[in-house]
Every structure is written in structure tokens, then in C-alpha cells.
N, C-alpha and C positions, 0 to 999 in steps of 0.2 A: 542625467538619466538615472544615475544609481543612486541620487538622491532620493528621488521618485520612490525606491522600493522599500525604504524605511522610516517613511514619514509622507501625511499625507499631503495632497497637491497643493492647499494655502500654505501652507508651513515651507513646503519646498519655494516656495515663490515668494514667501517673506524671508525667507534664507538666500536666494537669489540674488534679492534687489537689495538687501543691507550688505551683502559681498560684492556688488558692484556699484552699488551706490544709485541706484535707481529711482526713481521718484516719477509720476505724477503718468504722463501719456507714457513716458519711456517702461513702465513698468515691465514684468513678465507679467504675463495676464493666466489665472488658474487654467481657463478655458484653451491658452493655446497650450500649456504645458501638457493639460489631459491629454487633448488631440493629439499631441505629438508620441507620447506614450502609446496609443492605442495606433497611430501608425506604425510607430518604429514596431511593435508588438506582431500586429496584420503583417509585415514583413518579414522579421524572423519565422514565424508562422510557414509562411509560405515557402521562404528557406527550405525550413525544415521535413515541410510536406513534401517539395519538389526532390530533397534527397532522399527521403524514404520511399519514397515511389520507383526514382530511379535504381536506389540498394534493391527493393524487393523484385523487380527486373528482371535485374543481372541476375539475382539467386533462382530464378525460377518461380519467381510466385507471383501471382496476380495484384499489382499495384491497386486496383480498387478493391477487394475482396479483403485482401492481406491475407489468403490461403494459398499453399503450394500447387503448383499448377498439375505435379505427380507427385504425390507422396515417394514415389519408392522410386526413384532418383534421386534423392536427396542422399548424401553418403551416408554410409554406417557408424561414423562418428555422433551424426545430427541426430537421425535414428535410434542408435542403439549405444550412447553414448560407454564406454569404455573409463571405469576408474576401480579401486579398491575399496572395495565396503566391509567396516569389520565384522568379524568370522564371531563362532558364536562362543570359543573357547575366550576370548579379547572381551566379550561384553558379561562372561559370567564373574570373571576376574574384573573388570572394573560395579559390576554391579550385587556384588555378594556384601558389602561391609553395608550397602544399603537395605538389603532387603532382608538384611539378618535382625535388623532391629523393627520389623513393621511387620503387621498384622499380614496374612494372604493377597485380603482384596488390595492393599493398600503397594503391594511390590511391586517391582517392574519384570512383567512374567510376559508380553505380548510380542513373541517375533515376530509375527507379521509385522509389526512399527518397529523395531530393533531392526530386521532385515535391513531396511533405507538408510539406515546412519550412517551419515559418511565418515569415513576417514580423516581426508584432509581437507578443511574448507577452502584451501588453495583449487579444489575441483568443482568449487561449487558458485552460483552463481545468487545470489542474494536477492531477492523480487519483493518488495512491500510496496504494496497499492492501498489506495485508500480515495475518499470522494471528500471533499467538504463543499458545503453550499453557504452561499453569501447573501446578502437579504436584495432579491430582484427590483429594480430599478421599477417603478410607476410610468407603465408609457399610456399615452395621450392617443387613443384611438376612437376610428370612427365605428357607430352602430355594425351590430355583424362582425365585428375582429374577434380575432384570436387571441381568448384573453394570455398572459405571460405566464408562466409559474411564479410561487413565490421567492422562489430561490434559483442563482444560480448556480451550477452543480459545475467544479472544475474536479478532475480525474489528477492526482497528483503520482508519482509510481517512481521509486529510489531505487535502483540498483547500485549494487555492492557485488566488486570481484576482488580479486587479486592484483589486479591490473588497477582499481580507483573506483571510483563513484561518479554518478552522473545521474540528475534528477531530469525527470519529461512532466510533463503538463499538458493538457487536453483539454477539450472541451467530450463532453460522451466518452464513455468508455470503450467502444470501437475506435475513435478516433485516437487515445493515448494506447491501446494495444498494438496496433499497427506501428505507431513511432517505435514500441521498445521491441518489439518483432524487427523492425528496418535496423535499431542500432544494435541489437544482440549478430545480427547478419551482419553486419557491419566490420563490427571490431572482433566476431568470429570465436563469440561466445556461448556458441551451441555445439561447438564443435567436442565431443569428449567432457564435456562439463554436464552439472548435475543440477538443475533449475528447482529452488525451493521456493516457492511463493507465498507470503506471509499476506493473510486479510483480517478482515473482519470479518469475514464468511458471510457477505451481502450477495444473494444472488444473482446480481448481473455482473460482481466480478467471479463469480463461480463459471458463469455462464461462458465470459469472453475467456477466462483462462482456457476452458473446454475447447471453447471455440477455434482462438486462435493457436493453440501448442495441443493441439490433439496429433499432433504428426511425431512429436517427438518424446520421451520421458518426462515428467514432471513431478513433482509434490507438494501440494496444497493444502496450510497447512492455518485452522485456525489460532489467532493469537490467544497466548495464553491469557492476556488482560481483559481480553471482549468475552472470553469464555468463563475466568472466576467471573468477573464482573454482572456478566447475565444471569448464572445461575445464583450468584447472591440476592440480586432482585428478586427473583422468582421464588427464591425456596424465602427469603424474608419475610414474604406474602403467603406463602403456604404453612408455617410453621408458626405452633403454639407452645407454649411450656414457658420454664424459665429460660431469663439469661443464657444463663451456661447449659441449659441442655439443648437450646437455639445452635448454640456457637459450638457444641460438641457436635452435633449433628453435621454441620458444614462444615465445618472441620474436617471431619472424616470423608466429608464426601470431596472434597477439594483434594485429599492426599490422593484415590482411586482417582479423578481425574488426572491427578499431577501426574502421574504411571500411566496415563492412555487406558485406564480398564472401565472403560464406557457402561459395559455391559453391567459390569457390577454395578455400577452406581446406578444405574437404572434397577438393579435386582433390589439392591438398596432403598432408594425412594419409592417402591413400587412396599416394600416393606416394613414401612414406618408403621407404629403403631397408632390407631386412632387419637390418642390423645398426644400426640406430636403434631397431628395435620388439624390445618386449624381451616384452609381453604383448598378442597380437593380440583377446583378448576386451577390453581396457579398450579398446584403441585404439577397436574396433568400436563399443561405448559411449559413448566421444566425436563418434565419426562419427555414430552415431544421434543422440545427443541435439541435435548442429544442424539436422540433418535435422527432428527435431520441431519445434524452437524459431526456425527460419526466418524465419517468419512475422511472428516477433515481433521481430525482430533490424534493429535501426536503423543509420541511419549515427550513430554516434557521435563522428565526429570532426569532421563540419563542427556538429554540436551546439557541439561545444565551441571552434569558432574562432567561433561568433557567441557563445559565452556563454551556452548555452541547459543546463535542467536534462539528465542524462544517468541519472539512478539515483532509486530509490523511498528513498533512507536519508531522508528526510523523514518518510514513513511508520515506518521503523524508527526514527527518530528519536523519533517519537510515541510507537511502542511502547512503549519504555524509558519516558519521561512517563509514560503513560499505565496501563501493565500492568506491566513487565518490573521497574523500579527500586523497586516496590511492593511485586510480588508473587512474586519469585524469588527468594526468599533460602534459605538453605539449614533446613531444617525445617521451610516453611512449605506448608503444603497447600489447598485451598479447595475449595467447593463452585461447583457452574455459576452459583446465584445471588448468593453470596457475592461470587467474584470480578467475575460483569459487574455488580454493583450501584457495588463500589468502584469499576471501571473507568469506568463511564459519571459515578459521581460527581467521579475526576478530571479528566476530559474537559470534566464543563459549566464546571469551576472554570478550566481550560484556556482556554474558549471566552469565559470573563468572564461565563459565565450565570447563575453561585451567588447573586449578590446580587438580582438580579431575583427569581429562585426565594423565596431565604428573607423577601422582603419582599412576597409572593404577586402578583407582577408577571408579565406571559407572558413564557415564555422565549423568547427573539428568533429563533431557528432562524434567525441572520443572521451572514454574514463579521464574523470578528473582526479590526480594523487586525494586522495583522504586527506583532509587538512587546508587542504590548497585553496581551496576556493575562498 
């Protein structure tokens, strides 16, 4: 089986049959190996549904929905979770050697995003989500069907505590919210902890965050890689001049985002002078897309003078584990079950839960140590 999730199905069954010396009818056959994968897969699966159903239960909330059945019976730890956030004499003393050397727009002046900074990451609970699609399998349908998408969309989501790491997989993004709603209940990691959620700021993981953890504190927090990233596109496209006055421009405008000061950078780009903008619709496209993504846009720079995570690449980094280094190779195509069967099967192997499983032991739906897996 753990073959399976690091090389594909031929190669596992030519690896196979040269360790056991197989030959000719006796073979392992591609076709049973899939199958067996995408059962054992359909199984775990349903493991996994049938405990999250039962966690969310016992906690008070609606096994179908995945919403609490009374918000305000939920304790006040859940609620109104209890930690130390530093004060504001603690963040002008670590952020004075920084902002002594930078222009206004360019400091770290916004308490409203200073306020949230935790203390100790021992309070906090680590959340990177992300989606990757794999190129959709061609199915053989009659006149009138339902044609497939082109891709299928697996939901991959990494938590990180204090306690260990443990990756969830899904098919739909209701359906991996729910898992990590059932394990954060579970292992009793809403309790007093402070949930940060790292994306890419796709709106339907805006959406389910909203959706599903509107009962409790949260912070959702675009990645610092998806956010330089986009806006280098965009102003790329919108800007004219030289070289260096290209890359002065972004420059500067990178430092104001690196400090959370949204607004200015918008005052900024809204202020270029004509012969800098070379195409006023991207420019307006960059303008808007901060404008959207406000909300979501942290101080990223005193993050990174305490040492604190800045970007979901954990989550991407799972991907690739998980989906991507699997199942993206060139020719290869999948079905919706196909792929989240293998998916979720590299994951438990991930989470160190395959041997439990294959020894018919309950699967721990518990932090795995850092490392361990």
C-alpha cells in the first residue's frame, strides 16, 4: 500500500512482482492494485466520516450541517478563548530599530493587526488550507449526461499545534471543514487556543472558514507568497518606465504591504504619475484586488521579527505529499474517487495511521509529533 503513494500503479507492480518473483498469470495485475487502493481509500473515508459525525455529536453540533446546535453553550474557553497578547509597550520596544530606518508609509504603525499577535505560539493553532485539482479522468457517457469537470478538486488542510501535526484531505471544501471542526473537537483544540488560518484567499475557503468557525475567534490571514505574487503580476502589467524605476516602484510598494498598510499602498498606486502607468485597467485590478483582500492582509513583518509563520506553503507543501508529486504527472488522469481514495490513503500513511488501520486498530484522529511521520 505505501508503495502505492510514491510511485505510480505500473511501477508498484513491476516492483512487486521482481520482489516476489512473479511472472506471467501470477502476476499483480495494475487494475487489482488501483482497485484495492480506492477501496482501502472508500474505507478509511468512511472511518473517518463515521468519527467525525459521532465527535461532532457528542460536542453539540449537527453531524450533517457541521454547525453547533447552540452557539452559547458552547463554553467560554471555545467562545471567547483566554491567552496573553502582547501589550503595546512589548511591540514598540521590539518594533522601534525597524521603523527607525523606513520611510512612514513603509513602518509598522497599524494596531488594529498588532493587537492579534500572539504571544506564544504554544496558544495557537496553525490552519493552512489549500485546493489542488488533478487533470479529470474521460468518462464514457450516454447522450443527455452530466458532462465531468476538467479537473478534480481535492481540499488538502495541515494543522500545526504544540501537541504535533496532522494533515485531512477531502473531496469539496464543506466536506474537509467538517473533518478538521470534528478533530480540532476532538483533541480539544478550541479550547483557550487562538486559530490562525493561512490561504490563498480563494473565496470558497473564505467562505467555509466564515461558515464553519463563525461561533468562535479566528484570523484569516492571506499568504504573504500569493499576495507579493499577485500584485507583481498585476502592477508588471500596469507599469511603464525603466528597469529600475519598474522595480523601485514595487519595491516600495511591497515594503507598505510587508507592514499591513493596505491603505497606503492603495493611496500609492491610486498616485503614480502618468508616465509610470503604462495600462490603467491592470493597475485598477491591482487596486481592487487589495481592496478585496484587506481584510485578510496581516502585518507580516513584525511576524517575521518575532519568528512567527507568514504563508500557508505548509499546506502547499502537503499538497505536493499528498496529491500533486502523486498525481500530476504528465498523462495521468483520475477519477473523483480514484484520486481522493489515493489522496486520503497518502495522508493516513502521512499521519502514521496505516499501521493502526492495517492491524484493525482505531485510527487515532490524533496529532502526529512533527517529524514522525
Amino acid at each position: 500500500m505505501q508503495l502505492t503513494t510514491i510511485t505510480t500503479y505500473r511501477n508498484a507492480c513491476n516492483l512487486l512482482n521482481s520482489i516476489f518473483h512473479r511472472s506471467g498469470d501470477d502476476t499483480f495485475k495494475l487494475r487489482t492494485v488501483s482497485d484495492n487502493i480506492e477501496s482501502d481509500g472508500n474505507e478509511i473515508t468512511e472511518i473517518l466520516e463515521t468519527k467525525s459525525a459521532e465527535i461532532l455529536k457528542h460536542a453539540s453540533f449537527d453531524p450533517e450541517s457541521g454547525l453547533p446546535l447552540n452557539p452559547e453553550s458552547l463554553s467560554e474557553g471555545i467562545r471567547n478563548p483566554s491567552f496573553r497578547r502582547m501589550n503595546k509597550a512589548e511591540i514598540r520596544k521590539l518594533t522601534a530599530p525597524y521603523n527607525k530606518v523606513r520611510d512612514r508609509e513603509c513602518q509598522i504603525k497599524r494596531w488594529d493587526l498588532l493587537n492579534n499577535i500572539e504571544l506564544d505560539p504554544g496558544d495557537c493553532v496553525y490552519i493552512s488550507i489549500d485546493d489542488v485539482g488533478v487533470k479529470h479522468q474521460k468518462d464514457t457517457r450516454k447522450d443527455g449526461g452530466t458532462k465531468e469537470g476538467k479537473y478534480v478538486e481535492n481540499t488538502v488542510i495541515h494543522i500545526q499545534s504544540v501537541e504535533g501535526e496532522y494533515t485531512l484531505t477531502g473531496i469539496g471544501m464543506d466536506n474537509a471543514l467538517k473533518l478538521l471542526l470534528a478533530y480540532l473537537l476532538k483533541n480539544n483544540l478550541l479550547e483557550n487556543r487562538q486559530l490562525i488560518f493561512f490561504s490563498d484567499g480563494a473565496r470558497n475557503i473564505r467562505n467555509g472558514i466564515e461558515k464553519y468557525f463563525d461561533f468562535c475567534p479566528s484570523i484569516h490571514m492571506l499568504d504573504w507568497y500569493h499576495l507579493e505574487k499577485r500584485m507583481t503580476e498585476l502592477t508588471s502589467m500596469a507599469l511603464k518606465g525603466t528597469k529600475s524605476e519598474r522595480y523601485a516602484i514595487r519595491e516600495h510598494m511591497d515594503s507598505m504591504l510587508w507592514a499591513g498598510n493596505v491603505d497606503d499602498t492603495i493611496k500609492y498606486l491610486k498616485g503614480l504619475a502618468p508616465k509610470n502607468v503604462k495600462n490603467n485597467t491592470k493597475l485598477k485590478e491591482a487596486i481592487d484586488y487589495l481592496e478585496r483582500k484587506k481584510d485578510f492582509i496581516c502585518c507580516y513583518a513584525i511576524r517575521k521579527l518575532l519568528g512567527y509563520r507568514n504563508s500557508s506553503n505548509s499546506a502547499e507543501k502537503t499538497n505536493d505529499l499528498i496529491v500533486a508529486e502523486r498525481q500530476k504527472h504528465n498523462g495521468m488522469s483520475w477519477s473523483s474517487n480514484g484520486s481522493h481514495a489515493l489522496a486520503i490513503v497518502t495522508a493516513s500513511v502521512r499521519n502514521g495511521e496505516i499501521d493502526n488501520w492495517l492491524h484493525g486498530k482505531p485510527i487515532r484522529f490524533s496529532p502526529c509529533p512533527a517529524g514522525a511521520a
